[in-house]
C-alpha positions as CSV (number, residue, x, y, z in Angstrom):
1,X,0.0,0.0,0.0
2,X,1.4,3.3,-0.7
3,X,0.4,6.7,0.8
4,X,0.1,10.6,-0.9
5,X,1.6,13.1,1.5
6,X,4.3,16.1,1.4
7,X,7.2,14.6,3.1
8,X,8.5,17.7,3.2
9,X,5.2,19.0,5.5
10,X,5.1,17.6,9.1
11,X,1.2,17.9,9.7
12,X,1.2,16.0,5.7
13,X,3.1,13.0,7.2
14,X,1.2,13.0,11.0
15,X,-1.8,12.9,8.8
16,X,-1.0,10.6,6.0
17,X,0.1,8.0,9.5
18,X,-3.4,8.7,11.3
19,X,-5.2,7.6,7.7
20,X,-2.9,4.5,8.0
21,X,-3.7,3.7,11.5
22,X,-7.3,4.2,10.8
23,X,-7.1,1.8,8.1
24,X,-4.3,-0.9,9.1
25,X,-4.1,-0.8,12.6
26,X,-0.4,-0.6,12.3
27,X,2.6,-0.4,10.1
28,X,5.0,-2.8,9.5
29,X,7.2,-1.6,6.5
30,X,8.2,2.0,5.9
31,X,10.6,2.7,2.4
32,X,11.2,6.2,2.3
33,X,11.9,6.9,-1.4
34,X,11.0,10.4,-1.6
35,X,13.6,13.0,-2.5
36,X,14.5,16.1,-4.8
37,X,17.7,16.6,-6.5
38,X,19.0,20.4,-7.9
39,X,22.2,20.4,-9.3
40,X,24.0,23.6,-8.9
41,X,27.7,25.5,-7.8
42,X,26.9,26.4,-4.0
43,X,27.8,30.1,-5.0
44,X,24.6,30.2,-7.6
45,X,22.5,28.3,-5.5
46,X,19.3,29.7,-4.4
47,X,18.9,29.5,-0.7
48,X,15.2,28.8,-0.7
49,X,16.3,25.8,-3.2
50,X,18.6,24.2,-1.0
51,X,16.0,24.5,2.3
52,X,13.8,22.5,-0.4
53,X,15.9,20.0,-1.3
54,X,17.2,19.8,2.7
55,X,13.8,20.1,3.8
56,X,12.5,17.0,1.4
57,X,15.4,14.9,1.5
58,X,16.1,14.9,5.1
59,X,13.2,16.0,7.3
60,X,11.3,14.3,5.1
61,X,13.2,10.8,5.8
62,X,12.7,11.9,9.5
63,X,9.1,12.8,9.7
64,X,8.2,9.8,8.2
65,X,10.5,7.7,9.8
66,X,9.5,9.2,13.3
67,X,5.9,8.6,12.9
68,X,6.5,5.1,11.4
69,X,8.1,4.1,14.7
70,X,5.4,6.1,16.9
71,X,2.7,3.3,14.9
72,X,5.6,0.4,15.5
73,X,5.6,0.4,19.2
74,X,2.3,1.9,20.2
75,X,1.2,-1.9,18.7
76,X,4.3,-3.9,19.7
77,X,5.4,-4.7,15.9
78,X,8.7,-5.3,15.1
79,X,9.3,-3.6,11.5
80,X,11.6,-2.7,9.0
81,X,12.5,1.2,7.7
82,X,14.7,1.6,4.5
83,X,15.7,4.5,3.2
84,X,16.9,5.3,-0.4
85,X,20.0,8.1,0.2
86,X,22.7,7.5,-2.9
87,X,26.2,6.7,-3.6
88,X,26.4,10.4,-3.5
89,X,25.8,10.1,-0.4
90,X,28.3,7.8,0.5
91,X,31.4,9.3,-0.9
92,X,31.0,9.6,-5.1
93,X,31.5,13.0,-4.9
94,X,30.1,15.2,-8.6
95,X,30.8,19.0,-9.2
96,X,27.5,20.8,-8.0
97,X,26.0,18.3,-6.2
98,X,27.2,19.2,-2.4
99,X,23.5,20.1,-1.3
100,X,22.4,16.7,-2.8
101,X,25.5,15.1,-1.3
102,X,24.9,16.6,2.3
103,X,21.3,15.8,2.0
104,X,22.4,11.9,1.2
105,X,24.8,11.4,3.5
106,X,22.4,13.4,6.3
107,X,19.7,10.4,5.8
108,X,22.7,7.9,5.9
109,X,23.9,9.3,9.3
110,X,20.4,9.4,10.8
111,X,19.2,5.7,9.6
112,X,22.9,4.4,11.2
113,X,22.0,6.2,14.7
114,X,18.1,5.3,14.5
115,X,19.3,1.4,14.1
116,X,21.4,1.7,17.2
117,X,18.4,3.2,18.8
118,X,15.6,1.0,17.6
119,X,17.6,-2.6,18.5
120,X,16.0,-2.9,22.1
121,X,12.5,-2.7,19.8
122,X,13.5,-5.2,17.0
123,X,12.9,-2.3,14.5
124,X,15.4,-2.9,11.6
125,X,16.5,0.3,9.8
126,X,18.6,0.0,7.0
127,X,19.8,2.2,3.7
128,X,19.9,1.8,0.1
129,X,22.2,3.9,-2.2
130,X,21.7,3.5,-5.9
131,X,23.7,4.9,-8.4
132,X,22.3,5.5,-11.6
133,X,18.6,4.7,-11.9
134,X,16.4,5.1,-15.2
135,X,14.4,7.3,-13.8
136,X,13.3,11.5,-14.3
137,X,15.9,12.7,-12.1
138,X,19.0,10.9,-14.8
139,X,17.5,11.9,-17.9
140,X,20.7,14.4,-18.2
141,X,23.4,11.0,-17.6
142,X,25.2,10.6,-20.6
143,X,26.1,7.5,-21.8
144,X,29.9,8.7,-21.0
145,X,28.9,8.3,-18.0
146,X,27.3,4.5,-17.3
147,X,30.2,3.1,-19.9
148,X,31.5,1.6,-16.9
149,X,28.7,0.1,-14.7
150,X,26.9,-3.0,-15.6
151,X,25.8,-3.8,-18.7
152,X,26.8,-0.3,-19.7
153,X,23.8,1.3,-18.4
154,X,21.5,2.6,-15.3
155,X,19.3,0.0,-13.3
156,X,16.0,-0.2,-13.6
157,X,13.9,0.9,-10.3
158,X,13.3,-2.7,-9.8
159,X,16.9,-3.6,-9.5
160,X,16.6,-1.0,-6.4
161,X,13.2,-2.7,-5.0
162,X,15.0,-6.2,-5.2
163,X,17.7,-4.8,-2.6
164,X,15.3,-3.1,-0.3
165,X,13.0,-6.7,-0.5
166,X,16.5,-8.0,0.8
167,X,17.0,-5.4,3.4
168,X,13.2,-6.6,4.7
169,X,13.5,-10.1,4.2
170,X,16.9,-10.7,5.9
171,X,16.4,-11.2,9.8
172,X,19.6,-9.9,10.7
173,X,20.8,-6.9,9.2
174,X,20.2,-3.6,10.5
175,X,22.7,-0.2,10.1
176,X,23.8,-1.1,6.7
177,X,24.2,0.7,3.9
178,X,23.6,-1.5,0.5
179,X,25.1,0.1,-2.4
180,X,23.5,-0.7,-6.0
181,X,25.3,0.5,-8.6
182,X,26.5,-2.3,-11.2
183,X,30.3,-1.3,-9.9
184,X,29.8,3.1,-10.6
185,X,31.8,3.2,-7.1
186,X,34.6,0.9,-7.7
């Protein structure tokens, strides 16, 4: 089941959860995929534009993240939270990307410490950084620039979904941060 809210909007998340308690009773599974990418030399980068992009990327993964938890214990459910953040995120560093790469490695930070602190709850909370994904947000990669990843080209959104099933599935993996990106980072 999937939910419409502004991620970016606390009272949009609180009230996108309450419809979801109303309805389910609980949650079990939260992937926070949402996010917003601007390219752009920190000098000639609108402020308002990078509150956006900080605003959706990060308080976005924590709002939702937050109030997935709340649901989590208020019914004694063990669950699973993964994030999508982005090799960016992890170190691939690209000329005019550091608000994006801040953002990225802010959500990878935050899901690391929320593991530690979800343990004593058996809440699992892990990370997925893709590389290049066919999707709106790459429709400016060249193909320079996935020459070198597998199959000389970006993943497909599923090949993302098939490591976050992963993440869920696996019983004993929480903190970690599973990189997809057919060897971009090697």
């Amino acid at each position: 089941m999937y939910c419409y809210c502004d991620v970016s909007d606390e009272m949009s998340v609180k009230n996108a959860f309450k419809n979801i308690e109303t309805k389910f009773n609980h949650v079990d599974i939260l992937v926070n995929s949402a996010g917003v990418n601007r390219n752009g030399i920190i000098l000639q980068y609108p402020t308002q534009e990078m509150q956006q992009l900080i605003q959706t990327n990060v308080m976005g993964t924590i709002f939702t993240s937050k109030e997935a938890v709340k649901l989590m214990i208020k019914h004694k459910k063990q669950g699973d939270i993964v994030n999508i953040s982005s090799v960016i995120g992890n170190g691939r560093n690209n000329p005019g990307q550091s608000i994006y790469a801040s953002s990225k490695a802010a959500i990878v930070g935050f899901s690391k410490s929320l593991a530690k602190e979800l343990i004593p709850k058996g809440i699992k909370v892990n990370i997925v950084a893709p590389g290049f994904v066919d999707t709106d947000m790459t429709k400016q990669v060249s193909v320079d620039q996935v020459k070198y990843v597998l199959g000389s080209s970006m993943a497909d959104p599923q090949d993302i979904s098939q490591g976050v099933i992963f993440l869920i599935e696996s019983k004993y993996i929480t903190g970690h941060v599973l990189t997809i990106d057919g060897g971009l980072t090697l």
